[in-house]
C-alpha positions as CSV (number, residue, x, y, z in Angstrom):
1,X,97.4,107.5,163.5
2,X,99.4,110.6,162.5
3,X,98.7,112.3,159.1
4,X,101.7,110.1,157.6
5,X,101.4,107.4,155.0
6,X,105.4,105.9,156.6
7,X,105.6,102.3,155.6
8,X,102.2,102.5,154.3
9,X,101.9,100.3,150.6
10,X,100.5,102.5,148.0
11,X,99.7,100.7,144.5
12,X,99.2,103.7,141.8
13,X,98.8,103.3,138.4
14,X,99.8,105.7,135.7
15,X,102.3,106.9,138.2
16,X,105.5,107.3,136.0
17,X,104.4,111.0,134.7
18,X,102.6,114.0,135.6
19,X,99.7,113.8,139.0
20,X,100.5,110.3,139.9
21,X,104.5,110.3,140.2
22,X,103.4,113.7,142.6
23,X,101.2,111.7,144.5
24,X,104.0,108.9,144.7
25,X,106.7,111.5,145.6
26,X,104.4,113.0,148.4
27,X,103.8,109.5,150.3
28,X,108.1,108.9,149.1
29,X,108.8,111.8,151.6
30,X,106.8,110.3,154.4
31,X,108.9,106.9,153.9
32,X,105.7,105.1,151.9
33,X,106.2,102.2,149.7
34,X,105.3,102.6,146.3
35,X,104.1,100.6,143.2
36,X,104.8,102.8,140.0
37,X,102.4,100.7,138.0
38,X,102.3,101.9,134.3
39,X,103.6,101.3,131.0
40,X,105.9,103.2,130.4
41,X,109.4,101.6,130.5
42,X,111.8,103.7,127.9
43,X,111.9,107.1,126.8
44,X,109.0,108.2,125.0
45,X,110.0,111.8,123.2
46,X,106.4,113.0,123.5
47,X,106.3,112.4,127.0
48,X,109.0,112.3,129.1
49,X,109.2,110.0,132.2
50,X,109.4,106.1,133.1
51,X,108.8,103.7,135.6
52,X,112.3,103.5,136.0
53,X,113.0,107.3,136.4
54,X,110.1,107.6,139.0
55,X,111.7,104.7,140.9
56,X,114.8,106.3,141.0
57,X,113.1,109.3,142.3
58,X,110.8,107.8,144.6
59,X,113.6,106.2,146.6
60,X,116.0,109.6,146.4
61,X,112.8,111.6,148.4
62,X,112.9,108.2,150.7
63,X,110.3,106.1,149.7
64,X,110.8,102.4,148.6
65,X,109.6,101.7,144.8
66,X,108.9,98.8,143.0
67,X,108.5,99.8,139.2
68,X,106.0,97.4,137.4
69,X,105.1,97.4,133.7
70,X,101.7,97.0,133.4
71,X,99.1,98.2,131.1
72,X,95.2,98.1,133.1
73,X,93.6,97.0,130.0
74,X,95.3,93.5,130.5
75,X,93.7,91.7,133.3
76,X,96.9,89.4,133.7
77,X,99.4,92.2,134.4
78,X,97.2,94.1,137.1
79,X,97.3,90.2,138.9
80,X,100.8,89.9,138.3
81,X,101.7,93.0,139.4
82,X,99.5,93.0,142.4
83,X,101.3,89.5,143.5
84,X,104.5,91.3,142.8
85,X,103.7,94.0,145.2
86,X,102.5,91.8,148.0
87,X,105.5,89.4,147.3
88,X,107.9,92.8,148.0
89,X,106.1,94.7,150.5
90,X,103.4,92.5,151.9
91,X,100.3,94.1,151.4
92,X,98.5,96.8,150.1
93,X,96.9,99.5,151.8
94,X,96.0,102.2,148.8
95,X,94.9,102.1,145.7
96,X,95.1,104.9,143.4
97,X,93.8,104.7,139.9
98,X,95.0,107.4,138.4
99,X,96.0,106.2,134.7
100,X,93.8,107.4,132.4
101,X,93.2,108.0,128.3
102,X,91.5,111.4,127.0
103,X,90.2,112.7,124.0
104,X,87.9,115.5,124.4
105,X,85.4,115.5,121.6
106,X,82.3,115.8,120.0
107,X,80.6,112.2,118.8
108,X,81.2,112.7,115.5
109,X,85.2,113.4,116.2
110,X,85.1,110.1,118.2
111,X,86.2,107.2,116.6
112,X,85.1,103.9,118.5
113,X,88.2,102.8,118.6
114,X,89.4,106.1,120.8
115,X,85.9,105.5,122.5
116,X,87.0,102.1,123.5
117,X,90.5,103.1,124.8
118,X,88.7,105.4,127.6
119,X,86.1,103.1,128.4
120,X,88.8,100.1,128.7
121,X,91.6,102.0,130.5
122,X,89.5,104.5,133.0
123,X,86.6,102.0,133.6
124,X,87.1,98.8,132.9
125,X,90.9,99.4,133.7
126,X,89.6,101.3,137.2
127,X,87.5,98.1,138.0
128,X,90.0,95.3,137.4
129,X,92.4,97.3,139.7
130,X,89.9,97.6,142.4
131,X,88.7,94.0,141.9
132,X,92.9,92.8,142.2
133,X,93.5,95.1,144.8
134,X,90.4,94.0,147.3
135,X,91.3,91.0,149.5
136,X,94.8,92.8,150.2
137,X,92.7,96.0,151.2
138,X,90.5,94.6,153.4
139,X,93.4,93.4,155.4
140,X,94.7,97.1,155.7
141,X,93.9,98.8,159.1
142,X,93.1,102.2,156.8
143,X,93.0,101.0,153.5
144,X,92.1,103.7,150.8
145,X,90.7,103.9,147.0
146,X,91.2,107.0,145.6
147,X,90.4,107.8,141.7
148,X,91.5,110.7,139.8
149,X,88.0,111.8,138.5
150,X,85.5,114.7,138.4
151,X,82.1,115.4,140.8
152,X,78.9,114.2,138.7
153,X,78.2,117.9,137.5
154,X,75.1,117.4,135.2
155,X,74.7,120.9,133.9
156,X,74.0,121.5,130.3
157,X,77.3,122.8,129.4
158,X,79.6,119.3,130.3
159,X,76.9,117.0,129.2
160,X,77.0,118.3,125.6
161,X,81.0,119.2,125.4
162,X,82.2,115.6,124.5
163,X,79.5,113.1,125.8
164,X,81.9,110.3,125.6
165,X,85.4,111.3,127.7
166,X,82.2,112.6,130.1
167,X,80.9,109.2,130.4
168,X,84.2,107.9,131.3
169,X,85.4,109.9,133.7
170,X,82.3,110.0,135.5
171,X,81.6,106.1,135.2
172,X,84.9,106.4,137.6
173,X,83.1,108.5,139.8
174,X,80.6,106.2,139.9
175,X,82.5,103.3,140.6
176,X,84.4,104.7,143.9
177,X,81.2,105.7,145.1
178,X,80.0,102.8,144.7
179,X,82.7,100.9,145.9
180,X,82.8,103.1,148.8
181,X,78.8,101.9,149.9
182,X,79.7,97.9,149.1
183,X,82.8,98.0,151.1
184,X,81.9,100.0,153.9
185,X,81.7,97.1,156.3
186,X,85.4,96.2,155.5
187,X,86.7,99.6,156.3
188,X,87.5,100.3,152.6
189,X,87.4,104.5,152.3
190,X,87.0,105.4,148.8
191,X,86.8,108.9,147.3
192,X,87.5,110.7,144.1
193,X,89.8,113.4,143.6
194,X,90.2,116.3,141.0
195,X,91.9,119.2,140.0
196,X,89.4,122.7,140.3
197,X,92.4,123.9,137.9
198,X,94.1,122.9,134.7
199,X,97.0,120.9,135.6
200,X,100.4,121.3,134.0
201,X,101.7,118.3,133.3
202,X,103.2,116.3,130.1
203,X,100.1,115.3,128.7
204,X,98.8,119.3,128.9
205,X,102.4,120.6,126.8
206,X,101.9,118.7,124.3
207,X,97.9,118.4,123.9
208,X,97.6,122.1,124.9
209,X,101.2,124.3,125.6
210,X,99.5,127.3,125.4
211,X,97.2,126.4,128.4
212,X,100.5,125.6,130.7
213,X,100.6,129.2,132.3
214,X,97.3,129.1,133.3
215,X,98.0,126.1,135.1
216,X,98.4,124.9,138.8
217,X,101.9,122.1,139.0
218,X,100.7,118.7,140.2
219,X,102.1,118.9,143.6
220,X,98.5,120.5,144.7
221,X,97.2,117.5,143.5
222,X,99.8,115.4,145.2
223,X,98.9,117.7,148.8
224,X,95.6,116.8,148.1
225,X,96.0,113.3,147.4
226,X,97.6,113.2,150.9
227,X,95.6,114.5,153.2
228,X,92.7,112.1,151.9
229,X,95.2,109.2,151.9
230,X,95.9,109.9,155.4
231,X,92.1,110.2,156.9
232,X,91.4,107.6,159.4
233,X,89.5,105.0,158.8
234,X,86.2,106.0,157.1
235,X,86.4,109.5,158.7
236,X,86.4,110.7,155.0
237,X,84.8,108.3,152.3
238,X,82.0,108.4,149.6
239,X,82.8,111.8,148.5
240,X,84.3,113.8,145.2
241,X,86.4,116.6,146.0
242,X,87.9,119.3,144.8
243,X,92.1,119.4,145.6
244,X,91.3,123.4,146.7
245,X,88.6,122.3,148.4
246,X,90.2,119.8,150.2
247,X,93.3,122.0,151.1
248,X,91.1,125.0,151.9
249,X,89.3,122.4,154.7
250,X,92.6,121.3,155.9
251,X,93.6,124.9,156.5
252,X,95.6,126.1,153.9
253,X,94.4,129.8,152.5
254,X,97.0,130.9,149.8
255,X,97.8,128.8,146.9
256,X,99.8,131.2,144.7
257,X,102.8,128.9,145.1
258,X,100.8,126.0,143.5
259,X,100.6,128.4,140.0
260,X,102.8,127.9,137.2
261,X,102.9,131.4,136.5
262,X,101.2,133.3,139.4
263,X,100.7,136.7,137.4
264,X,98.0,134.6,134.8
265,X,94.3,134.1,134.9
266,X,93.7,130.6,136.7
267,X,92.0,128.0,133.7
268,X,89.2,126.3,135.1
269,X,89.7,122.4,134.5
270,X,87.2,120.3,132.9
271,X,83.6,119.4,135.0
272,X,84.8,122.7,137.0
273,X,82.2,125.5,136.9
274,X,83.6,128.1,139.2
């Protein structure tokens, strides 16, 4: 198998905006099919971008797109939509979970109901797309999980910055990994991806502009995403990377072209150390 995802059936959520309509562009240019699963269906002014619009641009790169309204938090749309997508394309031979809610802050500044919107979209969200997604993956030849979330760093500093977006994101973590061990024997790789950078995407301008030129744009993240995607078999699988790791690995030695502005002092991202 070359490292191309062509006609391969990629199911990613979240994908109308920011790091998972670059993923979805990526595959596009390799002649992927695409499921821009998310909920986003008109214009939001705060932050820009739709299934539709993705669609549109998916196909112009040369993928094929199916656009899909779903919000993971509903059981019944993830199974719709995963019917959908079979029904269109076939199968499905990647998943990427890659939607995800934030709000990084102390307990105290944590409502429970914010509290429960992480823990329903990126884990229980996560799950229920995993658990839709399996008897179509395990039909793949080189299926692939992959979820937009952080190595388990336990140091002192991330475990006390906001304990509850921690536990989130790394309940993820823990799920691909996990996943990753259960479904060895099908051939299921499953890894976790994340950015050693800030990214700048939608979500970043508005929660954050002044962070923006500090920022790598998501296509390192999409480059990333890619080489993993297109790993055979279980060659890479149970691991959490870094996308400059990743790259660096695959060969690549200068990312200046990956910075917003290159002249400005790189921000670490979240869970990143050094």
């Amino acid at each position: 198998m070359d490292a191309s995802l062509k006609d391969q059936v990629l199911f990613i959520t979240g994908a109308s905006r920011g790091i998972g309509k670059a993923i979805a562009l990526r595959a596009a240019r390799d002649g992927a099919c695409i499921v821009v699963a998310a909920k986003t269906a008109e214009p939001d002014p705060r932050l820009p971008g739709t299934i539709h619009g993705a669609a549109r641009e998916i196909e112009a790169a040369g993928g094929q797109a199916l656009p899909l309204v779903v919000d993971i938090r509903d059981e019944s749309q993830i199974e719709t939509a995963v019917a959908q997508a079979v029904e269109r394309f076939g199968r499905i031979d990647v998943l990427v979970n890659n939607a995800s809610a934030i709000h990084p802050h102390g307990t105290a500044d944590t409502p429970l109901k914010r509290y429960d919107l992480m823990m329903d979209i990126n884990v229980r969200g996560s799950f229920a797309c995993i658990r839709a997604c399996l008897p179509h993956l395990q039909k793949s030849r080189n299926a692939h999980i992959l979820h937009l979330s952080p190595p388990l760093n336990l140091a002192a500093n991330w475990l006390g910055a906001f304990p509850s977006y921690m536990v989130s994101k790394y309940a993820m973590t823990l799920l691909a990994l996990g996943v990753a061990e259960e479904q060895r024997g099908a051939g299921i790789a499953a890894n976790t991806l994340w950015p050693r950078t800030l990214i700048d995407t939608s979500a970043l301008r508005v929660a954050a502009p002044e962070q923006s030129a500090r920022a790598r744009t998501p296509q390192i993240m999409a480059d990333a995403a890619h080489w993993i995607l297109t790993q055979k078999g279980l060659s890479v699988s149970g691991r959490s990377l870094l996308d400059e790791d990743v790259l660096r690995a695959a060969g690549m030695a200068d990312f200046t072209g990956y910075a917003v502005q290159p002249d400005q002092a790189l921000a670490l991202d979240y869970f990143v150390d050094a």
